[in-house]
Each structure stands twice: as C-alpha cells, then as structure tokens.
C-alpha positions in Angstrom: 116.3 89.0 76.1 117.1 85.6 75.3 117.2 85.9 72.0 120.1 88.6 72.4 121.7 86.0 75.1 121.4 82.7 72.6 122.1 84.5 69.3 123.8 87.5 69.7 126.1 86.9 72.8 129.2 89.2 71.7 126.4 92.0 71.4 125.1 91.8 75.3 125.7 94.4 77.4 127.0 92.3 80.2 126.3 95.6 82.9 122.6 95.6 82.2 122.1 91.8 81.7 124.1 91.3 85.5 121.1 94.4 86.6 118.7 91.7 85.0 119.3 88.5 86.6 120.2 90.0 90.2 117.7 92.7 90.6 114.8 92.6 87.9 114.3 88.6 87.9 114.3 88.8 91.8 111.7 91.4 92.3 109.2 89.8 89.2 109.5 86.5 91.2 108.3 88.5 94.6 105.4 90.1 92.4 105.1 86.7 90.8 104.6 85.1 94.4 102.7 88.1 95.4 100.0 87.8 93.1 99.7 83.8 92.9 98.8 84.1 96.8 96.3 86.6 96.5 94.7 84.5 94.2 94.7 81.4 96.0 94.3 82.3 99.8 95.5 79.8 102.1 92.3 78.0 103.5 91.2 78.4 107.1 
C-alpha cells in the first residue's frame, strides 16, 4: 500500500485507504500486541 500512497497518490481510493488506517491498522496492532504477549509472558 505504500507504494500506491508514495507514487501513485491521484490513483488512491481515498474510501478504502480511510477503512485502512482506522480499522485494519487498529485491529493488526491488537493481534500484533496479542501475539507478542503470548510469547513473552509476564514473569511471576
């Protein structure tokens, strides 16, 4: 995607890029999050 951003900016669909950074980007960083702590569980 940021290719298209950088490059090809007059080509973005600016609908599915707002979807992008408000809902996908969110929910990646909670899976993100989700998976770093279950690798490293907090010590007792």
């Amino acid at each position: 995607m940021r290719n298209r951003v950088v490059h090809d900016y007059f080509e973005v669909d600016l609908k599915i890029l707002w979807v992008a950074v408000t809902i996908d980007v969110p929910r990646l960083a909670r899976d993100i999050e989700r998976i770093v702590g279950d690798m490293n569980p907090p010590s007792a």
